[in-house]
N, C-alpha and C positions, 0 to 999 in steps of 0.2 A: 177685562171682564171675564167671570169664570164661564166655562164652557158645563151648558148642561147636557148630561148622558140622561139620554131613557135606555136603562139595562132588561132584557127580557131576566124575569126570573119567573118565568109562569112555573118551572118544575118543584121551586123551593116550599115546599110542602111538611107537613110533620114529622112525617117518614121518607121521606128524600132520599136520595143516594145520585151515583154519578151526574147527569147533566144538573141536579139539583147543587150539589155542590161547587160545580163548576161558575156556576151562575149566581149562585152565594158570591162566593169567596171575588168573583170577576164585578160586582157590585161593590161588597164590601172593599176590595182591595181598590179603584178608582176613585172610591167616596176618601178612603185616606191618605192621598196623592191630592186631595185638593178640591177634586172634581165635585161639580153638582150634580149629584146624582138621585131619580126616579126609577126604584124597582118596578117592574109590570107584573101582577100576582094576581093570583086566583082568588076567591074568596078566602078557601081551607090556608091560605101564605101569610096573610092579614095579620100585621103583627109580628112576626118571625124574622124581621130585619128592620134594625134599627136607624130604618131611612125613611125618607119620603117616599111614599107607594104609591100606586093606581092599580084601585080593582080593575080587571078585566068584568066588561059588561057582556061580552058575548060568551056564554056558553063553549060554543066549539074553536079550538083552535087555528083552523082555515076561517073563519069569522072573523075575529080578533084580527088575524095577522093582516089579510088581503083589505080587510073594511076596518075594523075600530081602531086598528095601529097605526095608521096618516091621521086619522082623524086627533085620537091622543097627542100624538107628536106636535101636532100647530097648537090644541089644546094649552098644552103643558107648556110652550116657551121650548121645546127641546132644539136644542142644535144636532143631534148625531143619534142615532140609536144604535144599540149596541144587542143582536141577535143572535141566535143560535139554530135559527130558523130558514131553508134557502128561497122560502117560499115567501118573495119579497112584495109587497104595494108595487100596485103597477104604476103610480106617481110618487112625489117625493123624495125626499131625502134630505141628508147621506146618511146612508143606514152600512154599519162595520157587521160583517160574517161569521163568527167564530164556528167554524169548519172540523166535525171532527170523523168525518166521511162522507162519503158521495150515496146520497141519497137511493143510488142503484141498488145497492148492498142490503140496506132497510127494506126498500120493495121487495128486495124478493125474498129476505126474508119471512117478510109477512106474507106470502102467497099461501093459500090453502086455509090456516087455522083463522086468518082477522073476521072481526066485523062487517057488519055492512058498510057501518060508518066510515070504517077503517079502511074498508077496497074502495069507496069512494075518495078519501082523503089521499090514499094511492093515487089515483088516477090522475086526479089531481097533480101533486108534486111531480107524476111524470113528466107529465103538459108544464109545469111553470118551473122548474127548479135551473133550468141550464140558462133560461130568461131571468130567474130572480138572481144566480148568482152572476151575471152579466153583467147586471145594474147594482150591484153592489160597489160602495168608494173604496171600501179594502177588504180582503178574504184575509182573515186569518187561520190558519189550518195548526191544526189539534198535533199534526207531527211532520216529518216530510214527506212521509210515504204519501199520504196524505196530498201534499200541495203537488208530489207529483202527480199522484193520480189524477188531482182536479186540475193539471197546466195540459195534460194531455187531450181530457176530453175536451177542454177550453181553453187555448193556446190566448186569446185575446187577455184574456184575467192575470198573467204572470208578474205584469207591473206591479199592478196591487194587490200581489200575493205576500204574505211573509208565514213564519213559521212562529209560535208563541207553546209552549208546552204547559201542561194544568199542573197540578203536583197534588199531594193527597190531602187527607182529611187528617185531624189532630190523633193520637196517639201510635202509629204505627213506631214502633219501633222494637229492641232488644230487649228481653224477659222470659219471666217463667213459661216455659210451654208444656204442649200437650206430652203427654209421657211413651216411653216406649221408641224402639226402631221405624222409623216409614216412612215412605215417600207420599208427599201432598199435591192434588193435584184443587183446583178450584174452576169447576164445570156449573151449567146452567142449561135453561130448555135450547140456546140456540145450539146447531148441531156445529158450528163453526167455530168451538171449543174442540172438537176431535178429539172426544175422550175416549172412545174406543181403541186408539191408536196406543195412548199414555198405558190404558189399564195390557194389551199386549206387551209393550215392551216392560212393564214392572212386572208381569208374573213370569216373563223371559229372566230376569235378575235374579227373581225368586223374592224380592222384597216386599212385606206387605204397604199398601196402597188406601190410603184413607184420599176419600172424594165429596169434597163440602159441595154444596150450593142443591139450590131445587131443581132437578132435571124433568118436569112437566111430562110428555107423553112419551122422552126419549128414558125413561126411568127403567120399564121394563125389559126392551132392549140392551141399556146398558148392564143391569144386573143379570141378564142370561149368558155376557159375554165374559163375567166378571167370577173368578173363583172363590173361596172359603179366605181368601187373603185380601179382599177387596174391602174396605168398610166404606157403607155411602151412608152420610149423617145426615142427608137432606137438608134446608138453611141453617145455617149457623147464626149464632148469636155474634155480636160485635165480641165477646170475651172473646168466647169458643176460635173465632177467626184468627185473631193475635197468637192464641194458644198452636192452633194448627200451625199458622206459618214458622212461629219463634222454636217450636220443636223436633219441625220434619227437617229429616235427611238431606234432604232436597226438597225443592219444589220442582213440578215438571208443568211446563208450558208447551200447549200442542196445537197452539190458535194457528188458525188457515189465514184470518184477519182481523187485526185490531185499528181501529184510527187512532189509539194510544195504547200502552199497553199498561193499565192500572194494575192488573193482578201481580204482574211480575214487579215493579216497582214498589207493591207493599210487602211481596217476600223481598226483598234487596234490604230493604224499611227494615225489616226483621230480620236481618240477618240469616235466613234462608239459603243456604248454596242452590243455585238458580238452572236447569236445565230448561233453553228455553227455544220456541221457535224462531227460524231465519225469515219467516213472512213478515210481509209487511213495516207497520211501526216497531214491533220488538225489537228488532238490534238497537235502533235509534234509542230505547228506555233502556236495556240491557247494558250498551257499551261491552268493555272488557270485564266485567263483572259477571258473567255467568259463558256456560258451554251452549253454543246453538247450534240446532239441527234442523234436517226439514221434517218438518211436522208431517208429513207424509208416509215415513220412514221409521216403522217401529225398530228396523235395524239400528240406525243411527242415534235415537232418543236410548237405546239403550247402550249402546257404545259410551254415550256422555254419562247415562246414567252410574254406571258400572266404572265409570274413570273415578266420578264422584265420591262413589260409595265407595272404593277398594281405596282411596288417597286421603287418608286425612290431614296432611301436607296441605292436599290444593283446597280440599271444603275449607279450610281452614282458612286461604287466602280467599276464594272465595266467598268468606263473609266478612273479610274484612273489607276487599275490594269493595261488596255490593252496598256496606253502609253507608264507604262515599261516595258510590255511584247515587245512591239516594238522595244524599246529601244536597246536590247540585238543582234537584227541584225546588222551586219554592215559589209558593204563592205572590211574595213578596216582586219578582224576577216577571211573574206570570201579568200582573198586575202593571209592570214597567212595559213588558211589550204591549199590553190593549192599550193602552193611555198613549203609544208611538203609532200604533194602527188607529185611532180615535183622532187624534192630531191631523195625519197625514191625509186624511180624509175632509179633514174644515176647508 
């Protein structure tokens, strides 16, 4: 008898991105292994995956998860669900984890600038996330930095932990880029990008420094730190992005923490010579395919930077290395470990 998944895809939305995609492609990729699979979507997702769906009736997503998601599952005939969420039903099951950081990191993130909503739904996941991922039949974790962090705080979960890695979205690869000498770096409002670190050590080089992404309230900060050699493009377009990475010098990575590291993996994608940080998931995405430093250390990021730029020997291997480091992800792979953590779990 085929085994039916209920997969969350509450993020897969018109404009999606990261956990949206992940949750695409971790649907999509089960439903072609065989599996009977039921996406969980939002109104606005209705439509947008060519499976069997279930609106979400509840409004808020602690609603859904802790109330309408056991109730769905017997519903539906489901045998396993398959979530992204730690915040489990206090009955039921087996429900599979896909893990791509320890909820600690998000709260405190979110301290100061959320919601009401948002410091309640905190609160929340404070109180239940070390309980939901207890009761979870498998944790699958997003990298290994990852499964270590979560075997530490919760030594009991190690059995049914494993490691599964996401891979990208369609087009990232070698092409026309953006024009001109620079270093690219791809910053956002969280501060755990450490772009202030990147933009030091590239005006140390003397190289100009182009910095995608929307920096939110950390904007004018960063441009007071940032010289006549800095250009900040605010969001980029899907082109614009391909252009930035396929053209820069290098790319430079200065993340404190990633539970995978997507940005460096789609410069690798692109052929990008990669200077990148030694926290966390990064070496694990990186491998031998790019120079890593600690992002703490404008010294160091520029030492790599400056091997980079003055060798076009090693840039040169360096983009050759990072296409097949790239290479080695794939949806296809990603989609064979959930369907083994899905399994191990009946």
């Amino acid at each position: 008898m085929t085994v039916r998944i209920g997969v969350d895809a509450t993020h897969v939305l018109p404009e999606g991105k990261g956990h949206a995609l992940s949750q695409r492609k971790a649907a999509e990729g089960l439903a072609a292994l065989g599996y009977d699979v039921v996406a969980f979507v939002r109104p606005q997702g209705k439509g947008l995956l060519a499976l069997e769906t279930y609106v979400l009736r509840s409004p808020k997503t602690v609603l859904w998860e802790l109330a309408e998601l056991p109730l769905a599952k017997r519903r539906l005939g489901l045998d396993v669900v398959l979530t992204f969420s730690e915040r489990l039903p206090l009955a039921g099951g087996p429900y599979v984890v896909w893990l791509f950081e320890l909820p600690a990191h998000r709260l405190a993130a979110n301290r100061g600038g959320a919601s009401r909503y948002q410091r309640s739904s905190d609160v929340l996941t404070a109180a239940l996330w070390r309980r939901g991922l207890a009761r979870a039949s498998r944790i699958v974790a997003g990298s290994e930095a990852t499964r270590r962090e979560l075997v530490a705080e919760l030594p009991a979960v190690e059995p049914r932990t494993r490691v599964v890695y996401p891979a990208l979205r369609d087009g990232f690869g070698p092409g026309p880029g953006r024009p001109g000498r620079y270093v690219f770096h791809l910053s956002s409002a969280d501060p755990r990008d450490n772009t202030a670190v990147v933009i030091e050590a590239a005006a140390r080089v003397g190289v100009p420094l182009v910095v995608g992404g929307g920096l939110g309230a950390r904007e004018a900060e960063l441009r007071a730190r940032a010289g006549p050699e800095v250009t900040f493009t605010g969001r980029l377009s899907e082109d614009e992005l391909l252009a930035a990475y396929r053209g820069a010098s290098a790319y430079v990575d200065a993340s404190l923490y990633e539970g995978f590291g997507y940005q460096v993996l789609e410069a690798l994608a692109c052929g990008a010579p990669v200077v990148a940080s030694r926290e966390t998931s990064v070496p694990e995405v990186v491998g031998d395919a790019g120079l890593l430093a600690d992002p703490r250390s404008a010294d160091e990021i520029e030492a790599a930077l400056r091997r980079v730029l003055d060798d076009p020997a090693l840039a040169a291997r360096l983009r050759e290395r990072g296409l097949e480091r790239a290479s080695a992800f794939s949806w296809e792979r990603t989609a064979r470990g959930l369907a083994d953590a899905v399994e191990a779990s009946l």
